[in-house]
DRENFI-332609 format. One record per atom (N, C-alpha, C): x, y, z; residue in three letters. Coordinates in pm, whole numbers, plus 32768, in hexadecimal, padded with zeros to 4 digits. Example, Ala and Ser with C-alpha at 12.3 -4.5 7.8 and 13.67 -1.06 7.14 Angstrom:
# residues 2
85277DC7830CAla
84CE7E3E830CAla
85287EB6830CAla
85057F1F82C4Ser
85577F9682CASer
850A80038313Ser
This chain:
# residues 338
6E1228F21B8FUnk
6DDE28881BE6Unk
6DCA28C21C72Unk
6D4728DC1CA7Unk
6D1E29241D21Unk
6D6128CE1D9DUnk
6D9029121E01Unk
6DA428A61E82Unk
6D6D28F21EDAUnk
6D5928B51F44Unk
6D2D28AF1FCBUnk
6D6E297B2016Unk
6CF6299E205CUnk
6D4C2A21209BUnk
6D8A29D4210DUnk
6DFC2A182157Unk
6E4029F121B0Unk
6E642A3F2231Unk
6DFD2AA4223DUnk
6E172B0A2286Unk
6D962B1322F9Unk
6D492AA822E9Unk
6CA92A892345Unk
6C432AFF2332Unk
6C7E2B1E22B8Unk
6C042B7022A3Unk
6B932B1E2251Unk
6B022B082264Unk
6A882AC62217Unk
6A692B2A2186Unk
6A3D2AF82136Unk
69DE2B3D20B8Unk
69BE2BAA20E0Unk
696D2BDE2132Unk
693E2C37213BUnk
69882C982190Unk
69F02C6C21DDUnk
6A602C9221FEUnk
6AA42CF22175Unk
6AE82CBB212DUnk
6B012CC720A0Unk
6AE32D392046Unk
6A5B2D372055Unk
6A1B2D672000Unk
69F82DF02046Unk
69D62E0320BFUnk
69CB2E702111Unk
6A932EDA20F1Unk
6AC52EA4212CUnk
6B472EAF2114Unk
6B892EF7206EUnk
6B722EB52008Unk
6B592EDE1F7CUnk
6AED2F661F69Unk
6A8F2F571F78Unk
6A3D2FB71F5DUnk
6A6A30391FD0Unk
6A7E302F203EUnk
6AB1308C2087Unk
6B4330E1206FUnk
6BA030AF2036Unk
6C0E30D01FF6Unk
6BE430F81F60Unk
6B7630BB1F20Unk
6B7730FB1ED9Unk
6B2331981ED3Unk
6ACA31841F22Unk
6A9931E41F5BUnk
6AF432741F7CUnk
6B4C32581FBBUnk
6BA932B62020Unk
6BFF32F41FABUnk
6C02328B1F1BUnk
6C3E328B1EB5Unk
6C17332D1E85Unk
6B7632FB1E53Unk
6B3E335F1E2AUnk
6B4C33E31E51Unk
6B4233DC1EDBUnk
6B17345D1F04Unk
6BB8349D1F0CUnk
6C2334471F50Unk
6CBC34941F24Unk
6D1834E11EA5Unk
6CEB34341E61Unk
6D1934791DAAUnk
6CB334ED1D78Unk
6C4335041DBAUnk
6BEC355F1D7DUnk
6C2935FF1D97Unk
6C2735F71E18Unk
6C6A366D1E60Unk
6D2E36AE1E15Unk
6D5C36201E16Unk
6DF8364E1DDFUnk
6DF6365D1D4EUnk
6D9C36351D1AUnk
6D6736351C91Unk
6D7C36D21C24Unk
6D2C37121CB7Unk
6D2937BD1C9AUnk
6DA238061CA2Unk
6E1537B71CDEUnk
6ECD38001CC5Unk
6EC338361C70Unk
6EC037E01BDEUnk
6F0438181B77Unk
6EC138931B3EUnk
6E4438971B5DUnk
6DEE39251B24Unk
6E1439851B92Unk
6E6139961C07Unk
6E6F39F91C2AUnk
6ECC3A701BF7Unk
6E803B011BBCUnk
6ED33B491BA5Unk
6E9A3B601AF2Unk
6E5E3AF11AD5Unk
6E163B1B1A4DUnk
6D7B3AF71A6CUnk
6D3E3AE81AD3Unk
6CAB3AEC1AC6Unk
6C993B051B47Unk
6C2C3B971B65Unk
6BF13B7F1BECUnk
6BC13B171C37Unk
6BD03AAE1C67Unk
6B973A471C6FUnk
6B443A591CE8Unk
6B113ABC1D38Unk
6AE93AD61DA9Unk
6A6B3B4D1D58Unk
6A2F3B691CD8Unk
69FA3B8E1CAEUnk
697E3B6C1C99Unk
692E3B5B1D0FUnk
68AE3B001CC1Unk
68263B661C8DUnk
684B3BB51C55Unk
67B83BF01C05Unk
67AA3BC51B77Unk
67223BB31B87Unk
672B3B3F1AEDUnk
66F83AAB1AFBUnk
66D83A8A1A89Unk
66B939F41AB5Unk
671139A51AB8Unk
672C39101AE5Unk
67AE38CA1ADFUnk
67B638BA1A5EUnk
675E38BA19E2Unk
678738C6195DUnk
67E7392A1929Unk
67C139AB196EUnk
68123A421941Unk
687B3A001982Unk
68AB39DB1A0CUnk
68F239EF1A48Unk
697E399219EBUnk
6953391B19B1Unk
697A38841975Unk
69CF38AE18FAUnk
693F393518C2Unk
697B395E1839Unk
69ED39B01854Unk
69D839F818E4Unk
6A853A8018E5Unk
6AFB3A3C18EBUnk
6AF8398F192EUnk
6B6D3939193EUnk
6B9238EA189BUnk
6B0B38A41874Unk
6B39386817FBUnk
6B6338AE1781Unk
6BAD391C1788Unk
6BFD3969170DUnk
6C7E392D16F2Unk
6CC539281658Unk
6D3438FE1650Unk
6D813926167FUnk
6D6F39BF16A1Unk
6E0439E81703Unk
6E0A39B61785Unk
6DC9396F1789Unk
6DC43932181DUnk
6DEC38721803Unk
6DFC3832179CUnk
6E0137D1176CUnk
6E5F377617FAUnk
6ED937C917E0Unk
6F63378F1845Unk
6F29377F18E6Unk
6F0F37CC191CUnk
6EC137C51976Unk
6E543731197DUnk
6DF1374E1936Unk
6D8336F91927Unk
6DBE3658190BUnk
6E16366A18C4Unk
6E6D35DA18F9Unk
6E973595193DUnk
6ED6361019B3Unk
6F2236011A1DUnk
6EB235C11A7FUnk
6E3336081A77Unk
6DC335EF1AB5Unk
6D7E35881ABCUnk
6D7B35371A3DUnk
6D5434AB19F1Unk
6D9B34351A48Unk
6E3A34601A4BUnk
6E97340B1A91Unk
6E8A34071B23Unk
6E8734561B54Unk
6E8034731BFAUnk
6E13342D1C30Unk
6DA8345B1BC9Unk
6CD8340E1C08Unk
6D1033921BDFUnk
6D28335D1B90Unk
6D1E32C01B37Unk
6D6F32861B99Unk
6DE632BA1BABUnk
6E5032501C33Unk
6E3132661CACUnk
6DD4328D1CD4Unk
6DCA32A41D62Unk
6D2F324A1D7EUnk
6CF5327F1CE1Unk
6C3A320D1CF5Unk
6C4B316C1D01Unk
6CBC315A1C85Unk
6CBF30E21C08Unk
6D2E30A01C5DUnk
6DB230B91C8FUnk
6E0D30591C9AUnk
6E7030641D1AUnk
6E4E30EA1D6AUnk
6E6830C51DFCUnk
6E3830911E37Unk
6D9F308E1E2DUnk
6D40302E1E8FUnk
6D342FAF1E71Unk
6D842F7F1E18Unk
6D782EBA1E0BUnk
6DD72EB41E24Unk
6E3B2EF11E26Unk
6EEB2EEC1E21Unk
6EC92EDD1EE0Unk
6E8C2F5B1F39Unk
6EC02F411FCFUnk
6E4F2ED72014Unk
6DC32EBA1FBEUnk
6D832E482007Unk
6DB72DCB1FB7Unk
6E1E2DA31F6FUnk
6E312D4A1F1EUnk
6ECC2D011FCEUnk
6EFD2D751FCEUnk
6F832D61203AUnk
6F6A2D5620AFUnk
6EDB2D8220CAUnk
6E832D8B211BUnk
6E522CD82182Unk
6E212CBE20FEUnk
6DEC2C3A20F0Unk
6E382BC320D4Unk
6E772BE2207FUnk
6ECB2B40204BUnk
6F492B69205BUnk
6F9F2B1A2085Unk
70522B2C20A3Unk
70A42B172033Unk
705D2AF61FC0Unk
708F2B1B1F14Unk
70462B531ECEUnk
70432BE31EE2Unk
6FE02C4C1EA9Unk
6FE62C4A1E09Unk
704D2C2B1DD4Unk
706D2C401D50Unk
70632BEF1D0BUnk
70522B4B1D94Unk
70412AEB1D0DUnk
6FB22AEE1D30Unk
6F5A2ADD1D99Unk
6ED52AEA1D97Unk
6E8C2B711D21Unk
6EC32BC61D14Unk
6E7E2C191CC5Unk
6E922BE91C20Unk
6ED52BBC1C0FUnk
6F352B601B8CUnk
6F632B911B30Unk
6FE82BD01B8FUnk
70212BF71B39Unk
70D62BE61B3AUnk
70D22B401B6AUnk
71612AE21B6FUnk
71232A681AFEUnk
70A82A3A1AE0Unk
707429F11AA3Unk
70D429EA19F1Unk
710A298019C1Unk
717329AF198DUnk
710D297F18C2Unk
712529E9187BUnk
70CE29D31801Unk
712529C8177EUnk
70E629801733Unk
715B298F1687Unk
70FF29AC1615Unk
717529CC15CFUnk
716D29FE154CUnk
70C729D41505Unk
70C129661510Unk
7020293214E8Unk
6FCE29831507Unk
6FCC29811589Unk
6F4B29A115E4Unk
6F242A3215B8Unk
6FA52A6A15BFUnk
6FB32AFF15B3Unk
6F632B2E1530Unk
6F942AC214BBUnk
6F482AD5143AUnk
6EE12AA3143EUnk
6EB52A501466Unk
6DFF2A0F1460Unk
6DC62ABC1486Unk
6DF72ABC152EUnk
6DBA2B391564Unk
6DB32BC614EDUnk
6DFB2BD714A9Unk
6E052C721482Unk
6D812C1F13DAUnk
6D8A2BB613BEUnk
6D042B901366Unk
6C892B5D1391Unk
6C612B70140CUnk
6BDC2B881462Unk
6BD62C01144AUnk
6C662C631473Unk
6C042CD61485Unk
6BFE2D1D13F9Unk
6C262CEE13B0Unk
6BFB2D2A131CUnk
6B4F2CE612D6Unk
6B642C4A12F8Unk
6B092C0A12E1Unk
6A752C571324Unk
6A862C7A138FUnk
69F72C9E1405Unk
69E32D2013D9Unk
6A302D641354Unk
6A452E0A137AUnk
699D2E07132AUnk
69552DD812C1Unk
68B32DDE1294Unk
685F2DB5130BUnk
689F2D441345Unk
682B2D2F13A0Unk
68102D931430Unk
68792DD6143AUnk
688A2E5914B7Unk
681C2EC21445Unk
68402EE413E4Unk
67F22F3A139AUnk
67702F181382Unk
677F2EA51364Unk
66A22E51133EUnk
66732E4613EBUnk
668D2E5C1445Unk
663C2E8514C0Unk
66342F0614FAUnk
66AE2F6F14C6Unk
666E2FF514BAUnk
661430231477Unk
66002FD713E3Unk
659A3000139AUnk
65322FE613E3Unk
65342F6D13E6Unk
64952F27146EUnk
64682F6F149DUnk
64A42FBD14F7Unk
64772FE4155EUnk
647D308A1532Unk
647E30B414B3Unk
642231341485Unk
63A23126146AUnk
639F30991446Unk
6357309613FDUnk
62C13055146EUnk
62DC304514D5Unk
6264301C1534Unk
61F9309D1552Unk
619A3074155BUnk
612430F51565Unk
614A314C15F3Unk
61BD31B415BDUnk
61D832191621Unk
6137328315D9Unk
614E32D41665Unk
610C33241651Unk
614F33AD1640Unk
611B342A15B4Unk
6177348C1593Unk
61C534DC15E1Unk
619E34E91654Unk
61D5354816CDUnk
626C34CC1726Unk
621B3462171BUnk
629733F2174FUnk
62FD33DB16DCUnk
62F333C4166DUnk
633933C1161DUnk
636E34611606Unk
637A34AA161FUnk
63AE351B1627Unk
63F435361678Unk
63CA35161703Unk
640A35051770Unk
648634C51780Unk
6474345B1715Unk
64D333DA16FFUnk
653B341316C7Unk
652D3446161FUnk
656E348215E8Unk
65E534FA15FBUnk
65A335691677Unk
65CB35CA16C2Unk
6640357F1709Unk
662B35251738Unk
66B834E017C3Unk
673134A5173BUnk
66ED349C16D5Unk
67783456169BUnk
67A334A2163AUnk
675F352A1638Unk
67B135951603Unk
67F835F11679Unk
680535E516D3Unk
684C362E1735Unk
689E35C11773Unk
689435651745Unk
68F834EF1769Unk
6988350316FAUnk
694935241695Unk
698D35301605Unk
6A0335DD162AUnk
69BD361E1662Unk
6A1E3698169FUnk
6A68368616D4Unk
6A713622172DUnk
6AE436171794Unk
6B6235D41704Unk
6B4C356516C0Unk
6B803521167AUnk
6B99357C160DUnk
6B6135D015F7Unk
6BBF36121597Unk
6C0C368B15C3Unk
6C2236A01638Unk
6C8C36DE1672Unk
6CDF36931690Unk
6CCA361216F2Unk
6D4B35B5173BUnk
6D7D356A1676Unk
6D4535441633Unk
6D6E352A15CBUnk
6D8C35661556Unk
6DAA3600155BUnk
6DB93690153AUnk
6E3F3626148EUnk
6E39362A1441Unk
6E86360813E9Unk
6ED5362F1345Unk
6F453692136CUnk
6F473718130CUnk
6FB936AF129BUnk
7004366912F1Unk
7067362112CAUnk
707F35A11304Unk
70EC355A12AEUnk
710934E212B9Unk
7143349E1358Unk
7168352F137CUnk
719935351433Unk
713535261495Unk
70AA358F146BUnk
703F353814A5Unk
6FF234F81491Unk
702934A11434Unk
6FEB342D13FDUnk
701133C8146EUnk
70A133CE146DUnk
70B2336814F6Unk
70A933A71559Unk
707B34051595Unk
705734031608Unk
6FF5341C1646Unk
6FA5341115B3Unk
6EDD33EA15B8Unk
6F27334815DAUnk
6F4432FA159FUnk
6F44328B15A1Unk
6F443263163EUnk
6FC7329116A0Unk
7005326C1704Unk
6F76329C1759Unk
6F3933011743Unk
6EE2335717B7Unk
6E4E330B1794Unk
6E2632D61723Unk
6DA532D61706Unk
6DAA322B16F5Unk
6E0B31F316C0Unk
6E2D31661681Unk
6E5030EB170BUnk
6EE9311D1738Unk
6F26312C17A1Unk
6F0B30CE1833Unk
6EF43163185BUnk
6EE3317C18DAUnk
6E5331261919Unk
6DEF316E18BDUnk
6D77312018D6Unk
6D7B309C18F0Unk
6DAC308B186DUnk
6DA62FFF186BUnk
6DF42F961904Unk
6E712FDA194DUnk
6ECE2F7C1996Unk
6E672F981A25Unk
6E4E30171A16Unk
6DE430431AC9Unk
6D542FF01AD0Unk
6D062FFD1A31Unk
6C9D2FA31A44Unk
6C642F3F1A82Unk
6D0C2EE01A2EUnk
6D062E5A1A43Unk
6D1A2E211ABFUnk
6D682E6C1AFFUnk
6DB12E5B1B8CUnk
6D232E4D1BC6Unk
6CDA2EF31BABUnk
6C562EC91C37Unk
6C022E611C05Unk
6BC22E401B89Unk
6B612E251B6DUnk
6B852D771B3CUnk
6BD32D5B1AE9Unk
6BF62CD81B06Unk
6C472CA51B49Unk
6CD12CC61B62Unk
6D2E2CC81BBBUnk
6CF02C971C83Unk
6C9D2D151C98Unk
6C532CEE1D4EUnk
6BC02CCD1D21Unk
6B8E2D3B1CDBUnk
6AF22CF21CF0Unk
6AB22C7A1CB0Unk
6AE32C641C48Unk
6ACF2BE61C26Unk
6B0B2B851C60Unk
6B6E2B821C8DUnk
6BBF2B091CA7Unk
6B7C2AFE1D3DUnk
6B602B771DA7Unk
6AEC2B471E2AUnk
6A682AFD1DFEUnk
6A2A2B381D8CUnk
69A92B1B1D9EUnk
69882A971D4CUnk
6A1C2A5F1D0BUnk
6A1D29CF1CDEUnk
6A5629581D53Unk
6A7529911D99Unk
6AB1294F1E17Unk
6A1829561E7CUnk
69BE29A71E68Unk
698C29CC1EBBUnk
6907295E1EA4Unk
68CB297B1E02Unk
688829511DD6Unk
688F28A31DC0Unk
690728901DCFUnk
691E28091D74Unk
68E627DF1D07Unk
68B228751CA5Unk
6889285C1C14Unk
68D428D11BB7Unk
6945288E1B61Unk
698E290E1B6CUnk
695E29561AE9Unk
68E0290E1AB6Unk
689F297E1A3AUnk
683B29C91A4FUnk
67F929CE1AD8Unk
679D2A181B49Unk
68082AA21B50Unk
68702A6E1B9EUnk
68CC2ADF1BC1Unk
69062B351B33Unk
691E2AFA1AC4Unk
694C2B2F1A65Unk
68A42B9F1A44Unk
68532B5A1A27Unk
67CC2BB91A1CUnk
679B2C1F1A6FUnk
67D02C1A1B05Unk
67B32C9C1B20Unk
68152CCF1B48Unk
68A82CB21B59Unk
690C2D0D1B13Unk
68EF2D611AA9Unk
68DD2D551A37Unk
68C02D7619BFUnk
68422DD619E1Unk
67F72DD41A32Unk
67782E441A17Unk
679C2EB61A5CUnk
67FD2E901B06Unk
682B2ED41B39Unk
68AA2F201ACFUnk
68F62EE71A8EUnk
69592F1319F4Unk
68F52F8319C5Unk
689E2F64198DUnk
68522F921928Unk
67F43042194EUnk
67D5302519E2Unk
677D306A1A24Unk
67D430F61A35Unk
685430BD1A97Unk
68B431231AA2Unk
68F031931A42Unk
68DC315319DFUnk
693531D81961Unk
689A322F1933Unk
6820321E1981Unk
67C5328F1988Unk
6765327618EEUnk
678832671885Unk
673A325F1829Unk
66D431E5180AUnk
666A328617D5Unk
65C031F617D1Unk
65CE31B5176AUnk
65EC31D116D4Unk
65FA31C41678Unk
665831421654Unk
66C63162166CUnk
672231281671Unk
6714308B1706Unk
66E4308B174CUnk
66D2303417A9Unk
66CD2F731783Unk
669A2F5E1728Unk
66702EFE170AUnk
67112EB816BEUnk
67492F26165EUnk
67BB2F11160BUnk
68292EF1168FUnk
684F2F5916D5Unk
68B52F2C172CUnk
688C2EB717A7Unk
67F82E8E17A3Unk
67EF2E0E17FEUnk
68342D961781Unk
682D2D831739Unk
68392D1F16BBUnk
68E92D4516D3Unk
692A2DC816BFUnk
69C22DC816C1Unk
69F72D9E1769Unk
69992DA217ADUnk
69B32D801854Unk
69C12CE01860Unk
696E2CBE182FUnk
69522C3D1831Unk
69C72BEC17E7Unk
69F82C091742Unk
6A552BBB1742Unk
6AEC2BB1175BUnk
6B0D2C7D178CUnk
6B402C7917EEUnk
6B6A2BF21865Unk
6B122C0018AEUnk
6ADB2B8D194BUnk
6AFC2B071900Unk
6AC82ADB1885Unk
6B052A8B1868Unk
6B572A521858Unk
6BA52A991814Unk
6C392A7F17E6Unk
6C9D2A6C188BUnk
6C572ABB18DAUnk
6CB52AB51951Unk
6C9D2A4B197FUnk
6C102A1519B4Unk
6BA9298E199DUnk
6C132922198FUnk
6C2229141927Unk
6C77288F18E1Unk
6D09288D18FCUnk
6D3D290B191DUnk
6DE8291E1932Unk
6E19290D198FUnk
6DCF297F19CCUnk
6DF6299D1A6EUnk
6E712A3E1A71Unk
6E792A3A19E1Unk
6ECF2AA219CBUnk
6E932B2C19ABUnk
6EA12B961A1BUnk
6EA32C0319E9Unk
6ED82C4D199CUnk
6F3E2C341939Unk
6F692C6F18F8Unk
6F3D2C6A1852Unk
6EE62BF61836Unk
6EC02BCB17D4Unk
6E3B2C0E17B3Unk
6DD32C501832Unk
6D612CB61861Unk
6DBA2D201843Unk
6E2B2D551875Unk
6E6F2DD3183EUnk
6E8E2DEF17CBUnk
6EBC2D97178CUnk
6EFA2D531702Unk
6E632D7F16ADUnk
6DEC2D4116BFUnk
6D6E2D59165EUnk
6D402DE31692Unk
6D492E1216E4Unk
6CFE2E9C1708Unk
6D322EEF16C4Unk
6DB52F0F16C5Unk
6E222F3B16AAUnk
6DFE2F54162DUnk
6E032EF015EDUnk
6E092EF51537Unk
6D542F0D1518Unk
6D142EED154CUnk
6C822F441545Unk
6C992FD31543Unk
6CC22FE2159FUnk
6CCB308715B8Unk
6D2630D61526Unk
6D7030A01510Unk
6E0D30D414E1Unk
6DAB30AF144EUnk
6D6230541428Unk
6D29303F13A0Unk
6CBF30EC136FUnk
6C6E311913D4Unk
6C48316F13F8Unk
6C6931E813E2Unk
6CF531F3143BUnk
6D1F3283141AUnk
6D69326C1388Unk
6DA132361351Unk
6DDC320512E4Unk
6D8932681289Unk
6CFE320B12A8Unk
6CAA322E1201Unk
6C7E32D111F3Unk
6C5B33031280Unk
6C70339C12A8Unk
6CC133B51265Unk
6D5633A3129FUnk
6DAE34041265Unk
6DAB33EA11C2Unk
6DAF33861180Unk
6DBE334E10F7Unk
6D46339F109AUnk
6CBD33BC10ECUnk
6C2E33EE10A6Unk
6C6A34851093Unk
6CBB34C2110EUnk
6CC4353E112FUnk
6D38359F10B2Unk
6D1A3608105BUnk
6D5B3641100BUnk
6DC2369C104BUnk
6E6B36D91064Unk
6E843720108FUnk
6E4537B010BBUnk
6DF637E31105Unk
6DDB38731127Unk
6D1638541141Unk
6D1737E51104Unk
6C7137E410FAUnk
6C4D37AD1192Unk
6BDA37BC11D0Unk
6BAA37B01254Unk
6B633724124CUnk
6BCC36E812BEUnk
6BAA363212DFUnk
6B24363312FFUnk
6AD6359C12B9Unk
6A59357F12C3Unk
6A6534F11338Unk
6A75350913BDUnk
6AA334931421Unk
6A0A342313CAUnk
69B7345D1393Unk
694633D41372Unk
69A533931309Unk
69EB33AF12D8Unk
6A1C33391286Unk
6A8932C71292Unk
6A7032E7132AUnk
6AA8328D1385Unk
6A5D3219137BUnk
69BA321F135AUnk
696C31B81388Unk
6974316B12DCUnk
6981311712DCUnk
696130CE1246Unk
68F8309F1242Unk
68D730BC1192Unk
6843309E117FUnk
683C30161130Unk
67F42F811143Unk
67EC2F2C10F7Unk
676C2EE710E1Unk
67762EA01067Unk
66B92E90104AUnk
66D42E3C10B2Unk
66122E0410D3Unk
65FD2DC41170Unk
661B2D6F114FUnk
66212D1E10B8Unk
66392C7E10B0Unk
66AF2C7D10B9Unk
67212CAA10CBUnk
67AD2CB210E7Unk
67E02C9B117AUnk
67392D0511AFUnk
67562CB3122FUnk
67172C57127BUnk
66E02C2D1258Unk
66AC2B8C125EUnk
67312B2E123DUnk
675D2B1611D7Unk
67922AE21197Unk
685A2B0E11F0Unk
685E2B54123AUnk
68DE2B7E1275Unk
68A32B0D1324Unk
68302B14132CUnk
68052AF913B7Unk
68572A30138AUnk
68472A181312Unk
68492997130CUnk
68D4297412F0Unk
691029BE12A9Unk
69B129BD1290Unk
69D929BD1326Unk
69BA2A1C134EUnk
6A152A5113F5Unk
6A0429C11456Unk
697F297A1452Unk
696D29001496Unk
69D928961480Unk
69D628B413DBUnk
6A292828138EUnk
6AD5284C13C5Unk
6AFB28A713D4Unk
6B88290D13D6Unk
6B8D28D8147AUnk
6B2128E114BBUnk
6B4428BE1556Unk
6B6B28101577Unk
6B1227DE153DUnk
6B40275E1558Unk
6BE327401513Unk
6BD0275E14AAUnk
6C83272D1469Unk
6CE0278B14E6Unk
6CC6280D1520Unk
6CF42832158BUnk
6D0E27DC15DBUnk
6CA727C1162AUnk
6CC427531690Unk
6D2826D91693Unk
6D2426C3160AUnk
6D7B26361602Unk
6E00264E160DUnk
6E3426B915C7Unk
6E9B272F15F6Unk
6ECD2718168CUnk
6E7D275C16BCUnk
6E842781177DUnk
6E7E26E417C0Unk
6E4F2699176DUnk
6E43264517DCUnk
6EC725F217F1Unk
6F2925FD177CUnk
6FB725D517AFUnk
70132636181CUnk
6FA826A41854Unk
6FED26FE18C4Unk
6F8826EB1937Unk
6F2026A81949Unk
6EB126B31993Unk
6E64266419A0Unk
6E33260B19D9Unk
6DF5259719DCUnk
6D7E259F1A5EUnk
6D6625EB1A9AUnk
6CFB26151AC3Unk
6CC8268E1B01Unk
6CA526BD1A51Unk
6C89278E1A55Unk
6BF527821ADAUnk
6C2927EA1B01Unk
6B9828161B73Unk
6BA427F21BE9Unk
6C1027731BF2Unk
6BF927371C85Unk
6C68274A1CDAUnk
6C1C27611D83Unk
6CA2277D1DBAUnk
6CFE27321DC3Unk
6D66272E1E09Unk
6DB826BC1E0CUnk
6E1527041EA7Unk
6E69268B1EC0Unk
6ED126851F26Unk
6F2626EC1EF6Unk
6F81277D1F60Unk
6FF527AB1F17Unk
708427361F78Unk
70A127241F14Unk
712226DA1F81Unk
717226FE1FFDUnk
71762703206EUnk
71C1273E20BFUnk
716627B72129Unk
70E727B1210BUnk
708727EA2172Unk
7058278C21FAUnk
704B27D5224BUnk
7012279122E1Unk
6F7327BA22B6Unk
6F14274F22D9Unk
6E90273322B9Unk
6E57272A2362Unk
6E8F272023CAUnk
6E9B270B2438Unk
6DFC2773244FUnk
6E1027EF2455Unk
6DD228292478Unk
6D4E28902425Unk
6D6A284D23B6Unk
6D2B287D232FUnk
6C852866233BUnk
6C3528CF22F3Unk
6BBC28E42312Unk
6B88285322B5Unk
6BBE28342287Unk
6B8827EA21F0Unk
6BE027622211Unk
6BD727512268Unk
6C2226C12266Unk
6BC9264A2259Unk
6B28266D2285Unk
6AD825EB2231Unk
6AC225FE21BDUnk
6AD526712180Unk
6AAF263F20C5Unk
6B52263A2088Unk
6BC0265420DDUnk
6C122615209EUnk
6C4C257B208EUnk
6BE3251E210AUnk
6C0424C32119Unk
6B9F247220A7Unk
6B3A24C420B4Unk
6A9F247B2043Unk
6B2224A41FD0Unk
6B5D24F21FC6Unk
6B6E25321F2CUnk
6BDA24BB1ED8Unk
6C2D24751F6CUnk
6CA724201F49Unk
6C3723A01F27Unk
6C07237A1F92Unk
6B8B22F61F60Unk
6B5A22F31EEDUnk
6B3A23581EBAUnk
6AF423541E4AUnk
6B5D231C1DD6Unk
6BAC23791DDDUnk
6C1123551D61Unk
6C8322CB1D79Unk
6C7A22821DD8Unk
6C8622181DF1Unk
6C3E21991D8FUnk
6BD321BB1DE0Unk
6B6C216D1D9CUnk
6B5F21AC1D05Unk
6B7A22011CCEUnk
6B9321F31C2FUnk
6C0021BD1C0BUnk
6C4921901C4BUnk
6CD6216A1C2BUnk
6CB620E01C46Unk
């Protein structure tokens, strides 16, 4: 349940603020990133293309490292910069980002059968979108980014044994999943539904901004559809942990079938990460997942009774607050529904 910032900073205040931390994100975790390769890769070596250069780092003997590296960029892009404009902005950083929002056993299970339910329809819009009149050099082009996407992942998800089985899980399953959510539904959605006062506007381009960021053309369309019901689920809760909770087990379904496809000694195929299902499966998942959301809702709504909207936090001074006429429209309104 979004509330009011309390710190006089405006939207665009906000949003400058977010993107600038995350910014500063980038360019810091990028730099400390390179620790762990010091001492096994020249990293000050640039002859070659950044491909040669990509291929001398992405070797398995370099796996531990390349992890370390995964962790350092991901917490410094993904979940310091909502974490210090979140403390920044609101004087309950933790419940504004939502993650005091309190969830049960139900919810938890509806959530983990969306994301099994949506897993054809994430797959029937990757197909889609092979299947649109690329042209051979673009579709090649296409192809090329999500096989060198697939290098990194089969080093950070390097899997000889059952030991790094879980700790593909924690690094690839994990992690992603708790830093994601923080930036992407956790601050940016929850500003740009506060911002917007339409909070399925904000969930939609959350989700492209979701989608855009993890770099793949191919794949683009599938993770706007996993962005989206993502945004949802948070949408209706207010709980981030229930967005962690489905990412989480997306991811972790993933490396699962990897490791499960994968024979001891034989060389991981990260594509069989992607599952293949006929298209009428996913049609037919698009309509389950709808039907699965509403019985959701009815769920949440004995914890939540009005997903999206801001509300009063108890015990704040409004005195000086940037938003004190739409918090007064915001009390009128729900008055008059009452």
């Amino acid at each position: 349940m979004p509330h009011y910032a309390t710190k006089r900073f405006n939207y665009w205040g906000q949003l400058g603020l977010l993107t600038a931390f995350c910014g500063a994100g980038l360019v810091l975790g990028g730099l400390l990133s390179f620790i762990p390769l010091m001492g096994k890769v020249n990293i000050f070596d640039t002859k070659g293309s950044t491909s040669d250069i990509m291929n001398k780092i992405l070797v398995p003997e370099n796996a531990s490292a390349i992890r370390w590296m995964q962790l350092i960029s991901t917490l410094f892009l993904f979940f310091i910069p909502p974490v210090v404009y979140a403390w920044l902005c609101h004087r309950k950083a933790w419940l504004h980002l939502g993650l005091q929002q309190p969830i049960s056993i139900k919810q938890v299970a509806m959530v983990l059968l969306i994301i099994v339910a949506c897993s054809p329809a994430v797959a029937f819009f990757q197909d889609i979108t092979e299947m649109l009149p690329w042209s051979k050099a673009t579709l090649a082009k296409f192809k090329q980014a999500e096989a060198d996407y697939y290098k990194q992942v089969m080093v950070i998800a390097r899997m000889d044994n059952f030991t790094d089985y879980l700790l593909s899980i924690f690094m690839v399953a994990l992690l992603p999943a708790v830093f994601e959510e923080v930036l992407f539904r956790g601050a940016l959605q929850n500003l740009l539904s506060r911002w917007f006062k339409n909070p399925v506007a904000a969930i939609v381009v959350t989700a492209i901004v979701f989608s855009a960021i993890h770099g793949s053309y191919l794949g683009f369309l599938s993770r706007f559809v996993l962005g989206f019901v993502l945004g949802w689920i948070f949408y209706r809760t207010s709980s981030l942990w229930l967005s962690i909770v489905a990412h989480f087990f997306n991811n972790a379904l993933a490396v699962t079938a990897l490791y499960m496809s994968t024979k001891p000694g034989e060389k991981m195929d990260p594509s069989k990460m992607d599952e293949n299902f006929p298209l009428y499966l996913g049609v037919l998942s698009i309509v389950v997942v709808v039907g699965l959301f509403v019985f959701f809702d009815k769920i949440s709504k004995q914890r939540i009774d009005r997903p999206g909207e801001e509300v009063r936090i108890p015990g704040y001074d409004f005195d000086k607050n940037p938003f004190a006429n739409d918090i007064a429209a915001g009390d009128n309104k729900f008055q008059n529904l009452n």
